[in-house]
C-alpha positions in Angstrom: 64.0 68.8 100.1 65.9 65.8 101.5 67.4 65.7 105.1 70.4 64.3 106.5 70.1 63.8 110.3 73.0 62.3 112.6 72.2 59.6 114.4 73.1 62.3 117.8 72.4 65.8 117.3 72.0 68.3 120.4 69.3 70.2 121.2 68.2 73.4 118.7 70.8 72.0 116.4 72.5 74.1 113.6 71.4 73.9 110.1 73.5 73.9 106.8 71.3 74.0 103.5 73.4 72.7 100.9 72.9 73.6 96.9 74.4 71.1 94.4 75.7 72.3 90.9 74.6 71.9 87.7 73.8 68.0 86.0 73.8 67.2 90.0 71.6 66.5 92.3 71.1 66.0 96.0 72.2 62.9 96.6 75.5 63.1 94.4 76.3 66.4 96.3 75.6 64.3 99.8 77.7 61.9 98.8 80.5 63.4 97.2 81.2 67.2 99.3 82.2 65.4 102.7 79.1 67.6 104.3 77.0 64.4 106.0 80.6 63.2 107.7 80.8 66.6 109.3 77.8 66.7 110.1 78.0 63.7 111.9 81.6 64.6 114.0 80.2 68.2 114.5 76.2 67.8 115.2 74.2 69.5 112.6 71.0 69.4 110.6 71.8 69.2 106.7 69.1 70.1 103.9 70.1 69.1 100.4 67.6 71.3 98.1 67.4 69.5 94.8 66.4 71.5 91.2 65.1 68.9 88.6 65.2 69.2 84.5 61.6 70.3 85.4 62.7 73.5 85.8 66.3 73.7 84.4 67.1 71.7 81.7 70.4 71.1 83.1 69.4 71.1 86.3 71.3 74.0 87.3 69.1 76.5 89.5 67.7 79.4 88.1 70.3 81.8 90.3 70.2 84.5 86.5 65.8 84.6 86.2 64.1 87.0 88.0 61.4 84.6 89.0 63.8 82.7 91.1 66.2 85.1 92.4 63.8 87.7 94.4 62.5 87.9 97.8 59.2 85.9 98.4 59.0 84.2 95.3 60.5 81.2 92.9 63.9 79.2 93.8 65.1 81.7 96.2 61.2 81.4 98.4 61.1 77.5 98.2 64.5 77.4 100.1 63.6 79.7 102.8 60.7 77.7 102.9 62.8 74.7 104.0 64.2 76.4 106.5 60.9 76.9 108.0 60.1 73.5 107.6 63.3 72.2 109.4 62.9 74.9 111.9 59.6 73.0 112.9 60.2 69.7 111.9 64.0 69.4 113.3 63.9 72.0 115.7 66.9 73.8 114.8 68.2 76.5 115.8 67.1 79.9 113.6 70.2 81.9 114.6 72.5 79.3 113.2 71.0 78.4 109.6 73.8 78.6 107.3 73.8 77.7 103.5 76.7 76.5 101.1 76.3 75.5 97.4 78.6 75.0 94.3 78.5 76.7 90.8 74.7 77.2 90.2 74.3 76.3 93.7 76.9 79.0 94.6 75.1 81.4 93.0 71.6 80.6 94.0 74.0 80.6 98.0 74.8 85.1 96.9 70.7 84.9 95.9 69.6 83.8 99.1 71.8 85.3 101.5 71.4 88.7 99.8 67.1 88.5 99.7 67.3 86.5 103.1 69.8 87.9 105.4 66.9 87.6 108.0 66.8 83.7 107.8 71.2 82.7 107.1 73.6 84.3 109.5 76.6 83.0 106.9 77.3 81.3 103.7 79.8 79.9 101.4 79.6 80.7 97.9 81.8 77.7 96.0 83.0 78.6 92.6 79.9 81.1 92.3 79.1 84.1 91.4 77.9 87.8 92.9 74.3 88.7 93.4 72.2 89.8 90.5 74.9 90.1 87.8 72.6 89.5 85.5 70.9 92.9 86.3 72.8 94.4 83.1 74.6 91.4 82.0 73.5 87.7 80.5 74.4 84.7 82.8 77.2 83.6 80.4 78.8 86.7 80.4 79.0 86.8 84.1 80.4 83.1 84.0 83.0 84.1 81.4 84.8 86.9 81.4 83.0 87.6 84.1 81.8 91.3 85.1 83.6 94.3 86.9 82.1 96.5 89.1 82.7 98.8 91.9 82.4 97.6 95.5 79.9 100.0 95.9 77.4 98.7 92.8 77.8 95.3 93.9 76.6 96.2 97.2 74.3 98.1 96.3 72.5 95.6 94.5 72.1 93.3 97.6 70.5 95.8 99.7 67.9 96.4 96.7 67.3 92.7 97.4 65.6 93.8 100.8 65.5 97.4 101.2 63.8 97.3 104.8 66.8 95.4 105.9 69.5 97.4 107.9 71.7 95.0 108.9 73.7 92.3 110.2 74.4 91.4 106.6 75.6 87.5 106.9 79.1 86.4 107.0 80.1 85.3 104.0 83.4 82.6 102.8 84.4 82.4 99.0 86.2 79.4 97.2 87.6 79.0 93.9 89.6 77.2 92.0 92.5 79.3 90.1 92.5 77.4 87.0 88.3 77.6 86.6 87.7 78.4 83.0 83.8 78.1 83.8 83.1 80.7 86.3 86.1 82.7 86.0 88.4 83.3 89.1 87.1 87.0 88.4 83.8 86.3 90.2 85.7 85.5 93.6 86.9 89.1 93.7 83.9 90.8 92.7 82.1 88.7 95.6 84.3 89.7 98.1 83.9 93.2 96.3 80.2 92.9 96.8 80.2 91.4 100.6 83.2 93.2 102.1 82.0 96.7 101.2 78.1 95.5 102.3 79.9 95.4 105.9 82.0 98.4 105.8 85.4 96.9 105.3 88.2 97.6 102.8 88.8 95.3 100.1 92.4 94.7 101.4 92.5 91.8 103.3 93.6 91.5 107.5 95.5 88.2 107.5 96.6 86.0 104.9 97.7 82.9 105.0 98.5 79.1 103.6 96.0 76.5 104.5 95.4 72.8 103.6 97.8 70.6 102.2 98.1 72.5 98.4 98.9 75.8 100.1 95.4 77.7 99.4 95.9 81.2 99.5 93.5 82.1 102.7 92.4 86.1 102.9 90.4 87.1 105.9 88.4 90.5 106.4 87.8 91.2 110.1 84.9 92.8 111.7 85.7 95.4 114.0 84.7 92.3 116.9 87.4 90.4 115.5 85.2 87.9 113.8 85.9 87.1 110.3 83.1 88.7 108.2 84.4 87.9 105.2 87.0 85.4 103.6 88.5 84.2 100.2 89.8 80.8 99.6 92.1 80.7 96.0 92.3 77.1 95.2 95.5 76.3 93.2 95.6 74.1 90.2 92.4 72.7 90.3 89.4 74.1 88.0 85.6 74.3 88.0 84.4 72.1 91.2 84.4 71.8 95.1 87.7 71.4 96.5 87.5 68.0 98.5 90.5 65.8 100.2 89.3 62.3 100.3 90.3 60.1 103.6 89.8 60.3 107.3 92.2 62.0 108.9 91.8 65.5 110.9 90.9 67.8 108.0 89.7 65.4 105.4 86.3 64.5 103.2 84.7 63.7 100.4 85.3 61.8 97.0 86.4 62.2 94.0 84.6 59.7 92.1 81.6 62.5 89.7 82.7 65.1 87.9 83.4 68.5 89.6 84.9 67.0 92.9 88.7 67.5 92.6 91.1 66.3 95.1 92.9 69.1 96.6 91.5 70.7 100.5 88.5 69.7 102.2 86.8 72.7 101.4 83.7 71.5 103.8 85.5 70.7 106.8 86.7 74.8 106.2 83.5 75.8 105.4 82.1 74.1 108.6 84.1 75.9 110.8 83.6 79.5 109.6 80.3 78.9 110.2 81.4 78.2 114.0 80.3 74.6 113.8 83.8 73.5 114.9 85.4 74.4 118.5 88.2 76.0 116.8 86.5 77.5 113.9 86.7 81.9 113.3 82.8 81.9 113.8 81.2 82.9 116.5 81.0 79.9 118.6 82.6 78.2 121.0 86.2 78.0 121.5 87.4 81.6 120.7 89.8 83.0 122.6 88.4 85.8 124.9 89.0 88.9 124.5 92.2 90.9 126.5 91.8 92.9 128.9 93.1 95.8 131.0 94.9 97.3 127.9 96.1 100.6 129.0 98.9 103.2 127.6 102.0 102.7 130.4 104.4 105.5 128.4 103.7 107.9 126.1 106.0 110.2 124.1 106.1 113.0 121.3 106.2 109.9 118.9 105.5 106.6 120.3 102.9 105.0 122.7 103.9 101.9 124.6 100.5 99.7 125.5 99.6 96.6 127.6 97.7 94.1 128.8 96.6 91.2 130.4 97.9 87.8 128.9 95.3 85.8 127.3 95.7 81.7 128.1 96.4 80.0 124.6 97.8 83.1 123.1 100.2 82.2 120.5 100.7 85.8 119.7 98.1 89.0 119.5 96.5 91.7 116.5 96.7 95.5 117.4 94.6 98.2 116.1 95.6 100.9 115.5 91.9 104.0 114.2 90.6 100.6 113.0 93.8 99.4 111.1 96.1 96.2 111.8 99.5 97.8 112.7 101.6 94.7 114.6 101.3 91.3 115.6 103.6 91.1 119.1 104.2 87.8 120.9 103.1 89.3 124.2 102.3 92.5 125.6 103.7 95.0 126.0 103.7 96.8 122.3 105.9 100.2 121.8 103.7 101.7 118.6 106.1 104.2 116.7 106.5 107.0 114.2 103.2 108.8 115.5 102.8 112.9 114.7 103.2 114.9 117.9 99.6 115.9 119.8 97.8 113.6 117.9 95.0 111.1 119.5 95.0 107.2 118.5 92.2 104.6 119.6 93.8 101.0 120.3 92.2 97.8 120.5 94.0 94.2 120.7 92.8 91.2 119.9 94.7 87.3 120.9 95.5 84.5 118.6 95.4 80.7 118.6 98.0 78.7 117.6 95.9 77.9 114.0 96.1 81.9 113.5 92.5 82.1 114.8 91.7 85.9 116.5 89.1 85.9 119.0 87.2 89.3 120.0 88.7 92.0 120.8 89.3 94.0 123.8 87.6 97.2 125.1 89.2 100.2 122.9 91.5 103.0 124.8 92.4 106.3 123.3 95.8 107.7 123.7 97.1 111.3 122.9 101.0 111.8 122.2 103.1 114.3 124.3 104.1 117.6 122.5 102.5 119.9 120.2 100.2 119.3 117.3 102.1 120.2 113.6 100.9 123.7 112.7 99.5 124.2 109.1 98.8 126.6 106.9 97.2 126.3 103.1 97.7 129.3 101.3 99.5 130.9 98.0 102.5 132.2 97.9 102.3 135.7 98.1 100.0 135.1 101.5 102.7 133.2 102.7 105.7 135.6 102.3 103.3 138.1 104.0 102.6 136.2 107.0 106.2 135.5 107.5 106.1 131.5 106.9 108.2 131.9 103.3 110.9 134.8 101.7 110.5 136.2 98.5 113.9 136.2 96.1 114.3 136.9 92.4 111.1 136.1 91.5 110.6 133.1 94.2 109.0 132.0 97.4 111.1 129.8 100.0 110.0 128.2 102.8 111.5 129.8 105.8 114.0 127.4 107.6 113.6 124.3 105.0 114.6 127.2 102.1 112.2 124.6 99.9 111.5 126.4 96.2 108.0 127.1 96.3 107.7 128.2 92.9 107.2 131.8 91.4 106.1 134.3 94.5 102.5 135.6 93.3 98.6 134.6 94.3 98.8 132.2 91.8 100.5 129.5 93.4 99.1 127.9 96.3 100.8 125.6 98.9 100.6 124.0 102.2 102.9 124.6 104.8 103.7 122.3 107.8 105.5 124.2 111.0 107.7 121.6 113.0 109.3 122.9 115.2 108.5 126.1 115.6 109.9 128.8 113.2 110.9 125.9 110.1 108.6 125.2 107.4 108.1 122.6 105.1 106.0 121.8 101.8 103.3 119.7 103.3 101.0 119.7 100.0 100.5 115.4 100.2 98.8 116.1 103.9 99.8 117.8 107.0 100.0 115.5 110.5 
């Protein structure tokens, strides 16, 4: 365990534990990844854990052996361990201990945040890999081609880590280099596979964006608060290393002097501020914008719901939800959401944006109902249909009354779903009725 301290840290400072890769060590990580400069401008703790050949022969750590990658024992228990010791030594805060690491060390980042979700409230995983791949597969394999499972498995697998645990699951930021040959570019999907279903969100990123000065493809996964749960980084042109951007102006560190440091994005000065160590970082900290309020339906029709609220100071433009779902981004309020079903109820909430793109929370949710009726439907076969008066029977066939849509030969045999709207004129609504 070494320690960087700044030469001014505030009180209960944060703490990043930081995992070098493999034929590294501590010190060649410290001075290479940018992370003591940061840690200097933005006043926290850093812990560089070190692996020797002693226990690797390539002094990767052991993120594939079972002794090292459990709760309460091996690799995984020694770095927990520092925690403790920096929590008493240091005095840092234990609500903000983060960990970051690259390749080996990104791995052994997925082994502790999924067996110590208690201790690390967020991570970055740096061309790393998922937790326990190796349940059913050998570490190379995982590596390259890499291994593809469902969202579901993958999570799976992290609970089993710590089955007593029910949550909040850390907050987790992948990076990877598009040309990595080593640890395939497969293994960032399958991580955000892992972590986005472990918190409950879809695999389809909210936002997506451009960042740094190569254009890195930046996907975010909100939390239903707004924060960013999870996020993918896709480095381009660069292969197996951490991203760094060597100089010292806003956005840059690092050097590219040892192997597996590749000039491209500052990688840490990202990584820094999704833990919320930055006053503009996504994290939880300081900086965010608040979160609207007063948002209220002011007109409501058969189709359409027109919403506002209060202007937030700083807003460069705002997120609305629609159930859960991103529907528009409007400049200011107010928002006229369209092409809703008649007599149908919708929960809103809305959310502002910085000028970086940066959400902060969002705002109390309201639930609106549309004017008019609801779509009346019926699922039933043909002959049912003719009977009750919704279809007409001619040579042979059923037709929906008022759309005349062929329903296919009239008999109990086949079976359909029909949509009344307006009154008296059906339509095949077999795909879903609204």
């Amino acid at each position: 365990m070494y320690v960087y301290r700044p030469a001014s840290l505030p009180a209960d400072p944060p703490l990043v534990v930081a995992l070098h890769g493999c034929t590294q060590n501590a010190q060649v990580y410290a001075d290479n990844s940018g992370l003591p400069e940061l840690a200097d401008r933005r006043g926290f703790l850093l812990v560089f854990a070190e692996t020797t050949s002693g226990n690797n022969i390539s002094q990767c750590f052991n993120w594939f052996q079972a002794t090292d990658n459990v709760r309460g024992q091996g690799e995984a228990a020694s770095i927990r361990q520092m925690v403790t010791h920096a929590v008493s030594a240091y005095g840092t805060d234990p609500a903000r201990t983060y960990v970051t690491g690259l390749s080996a060390g990104g791995a052994m980042t997925s082994v502790v945040l999924a067996t110590y979700p208690d201790v690390f409230a967020a991570g970055a995983v740096v061309a790393g890999l998922p937790y326990d791949c190796t349940k059913d597969t050998a570490a190379l394999g995982c590596m390259n081609p890499g291994v593809d499972r469902s969202p579901a498995v993958w999570a799976q697998r992290v609970r089993d880590a710590y089955p007593s645990w029910a949550g909040p699951w850390p907050r987790l930021a992948v990076w990877h280099g598009d040309q990595d040959t080593k640890v395939v570019p497969r293994n960032a999907d399958e991580l955000r596979d892992q972590w986005t279903a472990l918190h409950g969100l879809s695999q389809t990123p909210d936002r997506t964006t451009s960042i740094g000065p190569n254009a890195t493809r930046h996907e975010e996964f909100l939390a239903p608060d707004g924060t960013v749960a999870v996020e993918v980084n896709r480095v381009p042109g660069i292969g197996h290393g951490t991203p760094v951007d060597p100089g010292t102006g806003p956005g840059q560190c690092g050097r590219t002097g040892t192997a597996h440091f590749i000039a491209s994005i500052c990688s840490s000065d990202w990584i820094t501020r999704f833990f919320g160590l930055d006053a503009t970082g996504p994290g939880p900290g300081p900086g965010r914008l608040p979160a609207p309020t007063g948002l209220a339906p002011t007109g409501v029709g058969d189709t359409s719901v027109t919403l506002s609220w209060n202007p937030v100071a700083g807003a460069a433009d705002y997120v609305l939800y629609r159930d859960g779902t991103q529907v528009a981004t409007p400049a200011a309020p107010p928002y006229t959401d369209t092409g809703l079903a008649a007599g149908t109820s919708h929960t809103y909430t809305v959310g502002a944006r910085d000028t970086a793109g940066v959400q902060g929370a969002r705002s109390d949710a309201v639930t609106v109902r549309t004017t008019g009726a609801a779509a009346a439907c019926w699922t039933a076969d043909n002959y049912q249909h003719v009977q009750a008066g919704r279809a007409t029977a001619s040579g042979g066939y059923a037709y929906a009354k008022g759309s005349n849509q062929n329903m296919g030969l009239y008999n109990v045999f086949t079976t359909h779903t029909l949509k009344e709207s307006p009154a008296g004129y059906f339509v095949i609504a077999d795909a879903g009725c609204s």
